[in-house]
Steps between C-alpha positions, in 0.01 A plus 500: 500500500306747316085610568326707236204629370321576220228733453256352278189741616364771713861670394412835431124413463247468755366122358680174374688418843752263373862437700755230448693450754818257432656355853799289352299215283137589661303741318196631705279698304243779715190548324410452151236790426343591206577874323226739490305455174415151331689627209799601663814412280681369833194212559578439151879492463574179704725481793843652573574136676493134439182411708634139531804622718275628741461319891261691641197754456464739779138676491526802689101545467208397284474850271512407165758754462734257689394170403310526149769325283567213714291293262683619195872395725335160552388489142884567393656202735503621851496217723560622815350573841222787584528628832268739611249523805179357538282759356729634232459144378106473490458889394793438249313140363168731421729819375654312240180300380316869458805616273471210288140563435557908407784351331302269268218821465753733433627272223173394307383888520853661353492166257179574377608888410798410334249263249309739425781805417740217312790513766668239621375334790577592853757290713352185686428528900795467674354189643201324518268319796671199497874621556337708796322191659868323397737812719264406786682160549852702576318655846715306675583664809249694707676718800335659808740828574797536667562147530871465304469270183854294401531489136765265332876614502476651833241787393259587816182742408249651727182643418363796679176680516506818253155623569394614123255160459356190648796292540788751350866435610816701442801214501812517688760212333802414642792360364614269812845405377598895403274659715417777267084550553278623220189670554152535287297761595213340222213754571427663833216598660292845635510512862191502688266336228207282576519069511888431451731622738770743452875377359730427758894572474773374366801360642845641387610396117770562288298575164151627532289534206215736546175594333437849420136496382394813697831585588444915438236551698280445836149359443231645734382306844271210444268711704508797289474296166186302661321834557584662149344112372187591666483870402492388116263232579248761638555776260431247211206383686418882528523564114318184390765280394707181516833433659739260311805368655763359261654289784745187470367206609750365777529748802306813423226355381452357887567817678275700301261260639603496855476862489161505367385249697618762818336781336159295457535401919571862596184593255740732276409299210175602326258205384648406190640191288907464509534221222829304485527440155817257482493124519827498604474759760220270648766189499752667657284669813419149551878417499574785760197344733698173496824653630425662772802445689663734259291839648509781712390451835226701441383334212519131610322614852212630215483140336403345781184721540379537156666476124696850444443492143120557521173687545154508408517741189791264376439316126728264348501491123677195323327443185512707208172570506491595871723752393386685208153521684672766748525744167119455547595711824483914456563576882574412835733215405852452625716274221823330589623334188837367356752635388661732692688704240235512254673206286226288457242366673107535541546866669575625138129417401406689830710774374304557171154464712652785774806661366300767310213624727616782733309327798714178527844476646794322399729440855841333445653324823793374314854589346467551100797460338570675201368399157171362648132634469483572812804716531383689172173626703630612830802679229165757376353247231228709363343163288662135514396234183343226630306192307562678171334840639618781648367597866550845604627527854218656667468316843708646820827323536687469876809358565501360843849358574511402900301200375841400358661181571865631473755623723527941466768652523496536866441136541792403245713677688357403882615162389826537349634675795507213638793400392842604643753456145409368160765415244292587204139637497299411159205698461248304228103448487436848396509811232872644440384895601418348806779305602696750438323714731497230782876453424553876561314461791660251652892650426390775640381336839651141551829518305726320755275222488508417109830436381384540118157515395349394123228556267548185261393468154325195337697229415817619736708202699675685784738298699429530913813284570 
C-alpha cells in the first residue's frame, strides 16, 4: 500500500501551494494557489496531474496564493469535493471573483500593447467569472476545527487552527488502515497579533510538511511594530505628506485598522483621513464581522461593544472615482490600497501621486517576494516605471515586518518542537537560501527528532510509504 506526494507548488518558491497526495486510489490535493506574477510560465503550463482523478480539495486558507487556481482545476475536469472552513470558503468565494476581474484588466491592457507594437497577442485569463462562480458549487464540506473528518477508503482529516488568517488550518491526515499520519503545516501564524488567535499545536505525525516563509529570521513584537507604525505616521504628518499603505486585502488590511482605530481612542492619532481604498478589503472586513466565533478573546469581547474595524476619521472608497479623488489629497492622508507587493492594484496610481515627493511615505507591512515592485523599492530603487513614466523614488520607505502574518523563525520552530520523531521533514512554502538556513538550523538543534529532512523541487513525487 503505497502514499505519495507530489509537489506541484510552493516547492522551492514562496507562492503556488500545490500538493498531491496519493493514499492507495484517493488522491487528496492541499491547496491549489496561484504563482506570483499573472504571467508566470507555471499558471500557464497546465497541471502536473489529471484534475479528474482528484477526490478532494483541501483549502488550507483563503490567500490567493493557496487557492487561486482552483477555478482553472475545475475548468480542466475536477469534480470533486472542497473542504475548507467556514470563512476560508466566503473569503475564498470573493478572492477568486477579484482575480478574475485583474485577470480580465490585465488581459485587455497587455492585449491592447501588443496591437499596437505588431506582437502576437498575450495568453487568455486563466479563467474567467463564470468558471469562478462554477468552482463555488464544489464547497462541499465546511469543518469547524478539531472535529476529525472521515474521508472515503478509511482516510480521517482534522483541521486545526494555524493562526496566520481568519479561518486558517494546518491539516493533520491519517491513514486509518496503515496508521502512517501526514501533516500540513499550510501557513502559520505571528503570535500575539490582534483579532485571530494564535495557532495551536500539533499532534505527533509521521511526515510533516512545513512552510518556511520567514523561516531565517525573527520579526519584531506586535508592540514594537505598532509603535514604529505610528512614528512614520507622525513624522509624515510632520513633513507635510501622505502615508500609503500597499496592504493585501484579507487580514492586514483589518489590523491596520484595528490598530488605528486604538491609536484614534488613546488620541495618538492626529485628525486626519485614513482612506481604505479596496473594494475587496471592504467585503472581506465585513466577512471577518460575521465570524466572530473565529477571534481572540480579546477581540470578540470588543465586538460586542462597538465594531473593531472603525473610527470617526475612517473613509471607505469603492468607486473609481472615490478613489482617484484622494490624489486630490497633498497631506494628512493615510492610504491603504491593494496590492500588497506592488503587483497591481489602485496603490500604483497612489504611488505616482506620492512616490516622488520627499514628504510622503511609502510603509510596507507585508512579505515581497522577489521579482515584484515592491521588492525592487525596499532593494534601493532609485526610480520605478510606472503608467508609461518613470517616478523617481523620492518618498521615505519603512519596512515594518511585526505586522506580518507568518510564523518567524522562533515561532516555526516553537511549534515543531512539538513533536517527539518525524520520519521525514519537507521544508516547502519558501525561498531555497532560506530553507537551507532553517534546515541548518534545525540539524543543528533537533536532529534526533527528524529522521531525514527535504527541500523538494517542483514537479518531484517522493514516496512516504
Amino acid at each position: 500500500m503505497e502514499i505519495s506526494v507530489g509537489f506541484y507548488g510552493g516547492a522551492q518558491g514562496v507562492t503556488g501551494s500545490c500538493f498531491l497526495l496519493n493514499i492507495r486510489d484517493t488522491q487528496i490535493l492541499v491547496d491549489c494557489g496561484l504563482f506570483q506574477g499573472l504571467e508566470s510560465e507555471k499558471n500557464y503550463s497546465g497541471f502536473l496531474f489529471d484534475p479528474k482523478k482528484i477526490s478532494y480539495l483541501i483549502l488550507t486558507h483563503a490567500h490567493i496564493d493557496h487557492c487561486g487556481r482552483l477555478p482553472l482545476l475545475v475548468k480542466e475536469g475536477f469534480r470533486g469535493k472542497i473542504i475548507c472552513t467556514k470563512p476560508t470558503s466566503q473569503i475564498a468565494k470573493i478572492m477568486l471573483l477579484d482575480a478574475a476581474k485583474v485577470m480580465k484588466e490585465h488581459y485587455k491592457t497587455l492585449y491592447k500593447k501588443s496591437i499596437r507594437k505588431g506582437l502576437n497577442p498575450p495568453p487568455p485569463p486563466l479563467y474567467e467569472e463564470y468558471d469562478v462562480i462554477e468552482s463555488f458549487n464544489y464547497f462541499k464540506i465546511l469543518v469547524p476545527y478539531d472535529t476529525p473528518l472521515l474521508l472515503k477508503d478509511n482516510i480521517k482529516v482534522t483541521f486545526k487552527d494555524a493562526g496566520h488568517i481568519l479561518g486558517s488550518a494546518f491539516i493533520e491526515i491519517e491513514d486509518l488502515k496503515t496508521h502512517q499520519k501526514i501533516t500540513f503545516s499550510g501557513d502559520l501564524g505571528n503570535k500575539n497579533k490582534p483579532i485571530v488567535r494564535d495557532f495551536t499545536y500539533p499532534s505527533q505525525t509521521d511526515f510533516l510538511f512545513i512552510e518556511t516563509t520567514y523561516a531565517d529570521r525573527n520579526h519584531k513584537s506586535f508592540e514594537e511594530s505598532k509603535q514604529e507604525f505610528l512614528q512614520a505616521i507622525l513624522e509624515t504628518f510632520e513633513k507635510g505628506g501622505n502615508v500609503l499603505i500597499p496592504t493585501f486585502a484579507l487580514e492586514r488590511a483589518q489590523e491596520l485598522l484595528y490598530v488605528l482605530r486604538e491609536f484614534y481612542e488613546e488620541g495618538k492619532l492626529p485628525r486626519c483621513q485614513v482612506f481604505l481604498d479596496s473594494p475587496l478589503a471592504i467585503k472581506a472586513t465585513k466577512i471577518f464581522k460575521d465570524n466572530p466565533e473565529f477571534f481572540d478573546e480579546e477581540a470578540l469581547n470588543l465586538l460586542t461593544q462597538k465594531d473593531p474595524f472603525d473610527f470617526p476619521y475612517l473613509v471607505l472608497t469603492e468607486e473609481i472615482e472615490e478613489s482617484k479623488a484622494i490624489n486630490n489629497i497633498k497631506s494628512g492622508a493615510i492610504i491603504i490600497a491593494g496590492n500588497g507587493t506592488l503587483t497591481g492594484g489602485r496603490i500604483l496610481h497612489h504611488l505616482k501621486y506620492n512616490l516622488w515627493r520627499e514628504e510622503c511615505s511609502l510603509v510596507f507591512v507585508g512579505f515581497q517576494p522577489k521579482g515584484t515592485l515592491g521588492r525592487n523599492i525596499i532593494d534601493g530603487a532609485e526610480k520605478i516605471h510606472l503608467f508609461g513614466e518613470e517616478i523617481p523614488v523620492r518618498a521615505r520607505i519603512y519596512t515594518i515586518n511585526g505586522f506580518s502574518s507568518h510564523a518567524g523563525q522562533n515561532e516555526l520552530i516553537d511549534w515543531i518542537s512539538k513533536f517527539e520523531k518525524v520520519k521525514k521533514l519537507f521544508l516547502v512554502h519558501g525561498e531555497p537560501e532560506k530553507m537551507e538556513i532553517f534546515k541548518n538550523l534545525l540539524l543543528e538543534n533537533f536532529k534526533e527528532k527528524f529522521e531525514e529532512i527535504q527541500i523538494p523541487p517542483f514537479g518531484k513525487i517522493v514516496q512516504l510509504s
